[in-house]
VOBATI-640941 format. One record per residue (C-alpha): x, y, z. Coordinates in steps of 0.02 Angstrom, whole numbers, plus 50000, padded with zeros to 5 digits. Each point is the difference from the previous one (the first is absolute). Example, Ala and Ser with C-alpha at 12.3 -4.5 7.8 and 13.67 -1.06 7.14 Angstrom:
VOBATI-640941
<r X="50615" Y="49775" Z="50390"/>
<r X="50069" Y="50172" Z="49967"/>
***
This chain:
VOBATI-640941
<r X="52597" Y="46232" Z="57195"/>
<r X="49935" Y="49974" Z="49820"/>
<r X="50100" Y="50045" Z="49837"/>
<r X="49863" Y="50123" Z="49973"/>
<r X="50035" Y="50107" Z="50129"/>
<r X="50169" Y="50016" Z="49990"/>
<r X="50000" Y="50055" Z="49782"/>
<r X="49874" Y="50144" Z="49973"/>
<r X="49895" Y="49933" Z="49848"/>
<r X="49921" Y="50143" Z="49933"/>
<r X="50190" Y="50055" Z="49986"/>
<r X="50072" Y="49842" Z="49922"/>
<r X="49839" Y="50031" Z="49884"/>
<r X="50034" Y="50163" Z="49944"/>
<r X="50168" Y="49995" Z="49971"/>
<r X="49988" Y="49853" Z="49898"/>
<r X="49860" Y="50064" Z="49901"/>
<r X="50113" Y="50162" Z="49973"/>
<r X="50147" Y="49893" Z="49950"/>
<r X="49887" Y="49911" Z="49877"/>
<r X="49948" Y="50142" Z="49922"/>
<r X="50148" Y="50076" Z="49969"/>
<r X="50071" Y="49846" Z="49926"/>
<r X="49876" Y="50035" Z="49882"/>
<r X="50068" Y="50117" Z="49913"/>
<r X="50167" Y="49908" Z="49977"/>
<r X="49924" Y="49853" Z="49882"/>
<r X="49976" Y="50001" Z="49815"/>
<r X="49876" Y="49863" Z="50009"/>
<r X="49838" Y="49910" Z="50098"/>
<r X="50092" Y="49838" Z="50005"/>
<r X="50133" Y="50074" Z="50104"/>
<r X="49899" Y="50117" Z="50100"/>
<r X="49917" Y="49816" Z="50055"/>
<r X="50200" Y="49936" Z="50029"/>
<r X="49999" Y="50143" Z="50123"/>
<r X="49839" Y="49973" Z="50094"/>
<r X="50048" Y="49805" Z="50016"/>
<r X="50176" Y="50048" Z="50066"/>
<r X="49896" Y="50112" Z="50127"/>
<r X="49894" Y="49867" Z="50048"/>
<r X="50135" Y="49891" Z="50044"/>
<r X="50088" Y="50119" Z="50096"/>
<r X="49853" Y="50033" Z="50069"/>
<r X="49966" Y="49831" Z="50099"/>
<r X="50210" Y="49973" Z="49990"/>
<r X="49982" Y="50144" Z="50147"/>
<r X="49863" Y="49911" Z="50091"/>
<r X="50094" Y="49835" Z="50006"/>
<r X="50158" Y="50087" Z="50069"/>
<r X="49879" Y="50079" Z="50140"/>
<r X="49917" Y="49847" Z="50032"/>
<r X="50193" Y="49911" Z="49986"/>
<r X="50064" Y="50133" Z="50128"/>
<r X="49856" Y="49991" Z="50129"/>
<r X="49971" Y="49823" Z="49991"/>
<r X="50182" Y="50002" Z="50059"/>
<r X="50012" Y="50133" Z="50133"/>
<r X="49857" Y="49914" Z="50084"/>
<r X="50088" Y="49835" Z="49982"/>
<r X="50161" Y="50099" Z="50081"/>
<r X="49889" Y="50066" Z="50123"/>
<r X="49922" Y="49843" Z="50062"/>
<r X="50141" Y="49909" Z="49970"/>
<r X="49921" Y="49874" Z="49908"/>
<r X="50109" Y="49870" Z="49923"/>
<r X="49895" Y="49903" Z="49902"/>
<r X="50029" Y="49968" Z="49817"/>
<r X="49891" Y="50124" Z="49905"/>
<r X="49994" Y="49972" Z="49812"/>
<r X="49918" Y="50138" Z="49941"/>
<r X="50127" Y="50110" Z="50025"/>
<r X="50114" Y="49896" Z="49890"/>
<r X="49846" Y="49996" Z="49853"/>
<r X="49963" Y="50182" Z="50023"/>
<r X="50191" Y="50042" Z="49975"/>
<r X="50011" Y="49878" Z="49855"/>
<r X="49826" Y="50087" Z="49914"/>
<r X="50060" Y="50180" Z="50013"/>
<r X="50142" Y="49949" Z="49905"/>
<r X="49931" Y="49919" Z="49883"/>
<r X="49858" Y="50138" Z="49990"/>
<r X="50100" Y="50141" Z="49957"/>
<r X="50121" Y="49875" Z="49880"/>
<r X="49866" Y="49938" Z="49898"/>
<r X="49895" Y="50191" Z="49973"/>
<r X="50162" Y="50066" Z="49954"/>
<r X="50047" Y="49849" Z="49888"/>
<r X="49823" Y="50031" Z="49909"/>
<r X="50041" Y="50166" Z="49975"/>
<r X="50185" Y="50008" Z="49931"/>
<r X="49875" Y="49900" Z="49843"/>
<r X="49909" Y="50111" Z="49965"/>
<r X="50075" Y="50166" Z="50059"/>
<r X="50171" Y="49933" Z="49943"/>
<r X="50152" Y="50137" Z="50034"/>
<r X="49866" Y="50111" Z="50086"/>
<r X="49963" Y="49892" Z="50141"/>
<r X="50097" Y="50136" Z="50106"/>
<r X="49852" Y="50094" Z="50010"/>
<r X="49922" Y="49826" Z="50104"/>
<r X="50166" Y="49995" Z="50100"/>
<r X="49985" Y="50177" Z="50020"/>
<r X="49814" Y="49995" Z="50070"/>
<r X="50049" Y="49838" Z="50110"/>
<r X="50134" Y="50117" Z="50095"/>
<r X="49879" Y="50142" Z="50021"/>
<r X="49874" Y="49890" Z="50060"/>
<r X="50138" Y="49958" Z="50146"/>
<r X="49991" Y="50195" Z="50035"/>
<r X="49821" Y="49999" Z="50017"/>
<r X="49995" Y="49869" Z="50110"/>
<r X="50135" Y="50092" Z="50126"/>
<r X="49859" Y="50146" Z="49971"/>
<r X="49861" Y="49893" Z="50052"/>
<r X="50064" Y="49962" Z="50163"/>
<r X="49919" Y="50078" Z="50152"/>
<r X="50133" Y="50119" Z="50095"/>
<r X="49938" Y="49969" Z="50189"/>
***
């Protein structure tokens, strides 16, 4: 089954573009309203990779495949360093009010539960 079918886009879409424009409101600036929309971007493909991470596992569980499959490893290793680095950039230039980032990053977890297709 694809990744597609089991996260309802037009969901993950709207909720993220509701999220984004309430965090809006919440910035005194256009340089951190761009902090935030980075630090969505990131967590944007930071939830692909962990549903690409968790499939490509449960089929190898499934299959019970054995071989050594480095992506998984790489795609671990890049989420990290994803979400490190966009919320490294920001703490310069949001500074103390990079909890509004954080913030956003958490919510953007929520969405994603929202997204999911309930079959």
């Amino acid at each position: 089954m694809l990744t597609s079918a089991k996260i309802d886009l037009k969901k993950y879409a709207i909720y993220t573009s509701l999220l984004l424009l309430v965090s809006y409101f919440l910035v005194r600036s256009f340089s951190e309203y761009l902090v935030i929309l980075l630090v969505s971007f990131a967590v944007c493909i930071n939830h692909w990779m962990s549903i690409f991470v968790v499939r490509k596992m449960s089929e190898n569980a499934v299959i019970g495949s054995s071989k050594n499959n480095l992506l998984i490893p790489i795609f671990i290793m890049g989420k990290l360093i994803l979400v490190v680095g966009a919320l490294s950039f920001g703490v310069q230039i949001m500074g103390k009010r990079i909890l509004i980032p954080v913030l956003i990053y958490v919510l953007q977890i929520v969405v994603l539960y929202l997204s999911f297709e309930k079959n």
